[in-house]
KEKE-3310 file (N, C-alpha, C; in steps of 0.2 Angstrom, whole numbers, plus 5000, padded with zeros to 4 digits):
npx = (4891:4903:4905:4908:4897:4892:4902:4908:4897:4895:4908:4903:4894:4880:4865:4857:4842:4846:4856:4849:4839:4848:4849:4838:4830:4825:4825:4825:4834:4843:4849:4847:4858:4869:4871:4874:4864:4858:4864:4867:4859:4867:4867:4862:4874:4883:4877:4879:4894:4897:4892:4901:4911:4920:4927:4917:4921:4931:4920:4911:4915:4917:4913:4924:4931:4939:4941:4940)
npy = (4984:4995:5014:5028:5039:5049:5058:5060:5067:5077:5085:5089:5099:5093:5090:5075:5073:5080:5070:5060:5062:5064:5050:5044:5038:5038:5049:5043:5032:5035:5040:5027:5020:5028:5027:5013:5005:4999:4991:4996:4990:4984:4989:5002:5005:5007:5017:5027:5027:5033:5045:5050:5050:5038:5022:5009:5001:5012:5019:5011:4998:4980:4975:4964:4950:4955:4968:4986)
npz = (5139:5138:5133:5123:5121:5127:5131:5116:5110:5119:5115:5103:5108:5106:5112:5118:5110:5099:5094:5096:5085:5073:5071:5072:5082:5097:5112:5124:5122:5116:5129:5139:5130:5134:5147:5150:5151:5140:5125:5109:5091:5078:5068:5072:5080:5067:5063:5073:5073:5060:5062:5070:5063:5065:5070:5075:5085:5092:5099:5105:5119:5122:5135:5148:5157:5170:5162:5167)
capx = (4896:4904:4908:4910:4895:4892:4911:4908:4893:4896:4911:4901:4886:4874:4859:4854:4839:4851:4858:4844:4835:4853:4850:4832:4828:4822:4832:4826:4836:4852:4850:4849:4865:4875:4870:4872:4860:4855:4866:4863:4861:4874:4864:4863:4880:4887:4876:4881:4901:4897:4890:4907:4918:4923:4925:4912:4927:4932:4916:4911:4919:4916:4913:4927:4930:4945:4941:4939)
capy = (4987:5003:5018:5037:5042:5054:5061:5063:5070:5082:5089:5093:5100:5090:5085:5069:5076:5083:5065:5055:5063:5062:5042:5040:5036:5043:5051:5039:5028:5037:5039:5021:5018:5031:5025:5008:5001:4998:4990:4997:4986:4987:4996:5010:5007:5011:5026:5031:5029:5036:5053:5054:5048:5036:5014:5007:5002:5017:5022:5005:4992:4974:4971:4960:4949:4958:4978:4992)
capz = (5135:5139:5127:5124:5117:5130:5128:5108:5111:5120:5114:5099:5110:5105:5116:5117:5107:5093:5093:5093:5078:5070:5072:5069:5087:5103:5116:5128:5117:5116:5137:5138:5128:5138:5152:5149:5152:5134:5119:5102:5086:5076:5063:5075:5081:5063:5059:5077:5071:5054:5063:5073:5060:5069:5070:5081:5092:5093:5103:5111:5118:5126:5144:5148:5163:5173:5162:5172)
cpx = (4897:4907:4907:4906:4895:4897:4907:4901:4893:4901:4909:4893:4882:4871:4857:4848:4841:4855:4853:4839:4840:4851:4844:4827:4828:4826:4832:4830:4844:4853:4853:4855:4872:4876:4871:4870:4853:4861:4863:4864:4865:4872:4863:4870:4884:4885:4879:4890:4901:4896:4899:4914:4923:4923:4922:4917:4929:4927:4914:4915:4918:4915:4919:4930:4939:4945:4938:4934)
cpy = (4994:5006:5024:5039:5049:5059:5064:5067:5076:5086:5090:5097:5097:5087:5079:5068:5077:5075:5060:5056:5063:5055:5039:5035:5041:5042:5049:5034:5029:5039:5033:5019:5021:5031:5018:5002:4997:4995:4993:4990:4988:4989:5001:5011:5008:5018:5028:5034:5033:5045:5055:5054:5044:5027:5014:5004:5006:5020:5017:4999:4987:4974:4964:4957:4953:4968:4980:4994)
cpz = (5137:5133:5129:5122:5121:5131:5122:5107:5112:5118:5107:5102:5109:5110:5114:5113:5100:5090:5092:5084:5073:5069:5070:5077:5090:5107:5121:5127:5118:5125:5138:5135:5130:5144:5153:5149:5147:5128:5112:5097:5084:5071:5065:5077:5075:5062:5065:5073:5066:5057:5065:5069:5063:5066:5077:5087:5096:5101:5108:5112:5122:5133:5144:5154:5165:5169:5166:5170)
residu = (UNK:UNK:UNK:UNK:UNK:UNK:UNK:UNK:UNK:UNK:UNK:UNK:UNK:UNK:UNK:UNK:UNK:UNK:UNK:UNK:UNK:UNK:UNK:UNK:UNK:UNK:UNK:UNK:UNK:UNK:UNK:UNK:UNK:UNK:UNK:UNK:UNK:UNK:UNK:UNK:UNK:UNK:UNK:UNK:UNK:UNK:UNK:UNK:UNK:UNK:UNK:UNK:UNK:UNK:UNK:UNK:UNK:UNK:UNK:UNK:UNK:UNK:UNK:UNK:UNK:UNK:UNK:UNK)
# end
């Protein structure tokens, strides 16, 4: 699954540290889903969208055969 956390992240500075304890996990955690090599549940991917004010779409999107 690709997304922007690491965009929306940083255009409000926040460390992957600063976002993890926003979220209730560890900042191995938020590495792993910026890197993605990790899926959040989708209890984490709402409080994620809720921090950015955002829809979970908005932030991640599908892997899809033939997207970039």
């Amino acid at each position: 699954m690709r997304n922007r956390l690491r965009e929306l992240r940083a255009a409000r500075r926040w460390s992957q540290a600063d976002l993890a304890q926003r979220c209730g996990v560890s900042r191995q955690a938020i590495n792993a889903i910026e890197t993605e090599r990790y899926d959040p549940s989708l209890p984490l991917a709402f409080v994620i969208a809720d921090l950015f004010g955002l829809a979970i779409e908005d932030i991640f999107q599908p892997d899809r055969p033939g997207n970039p």
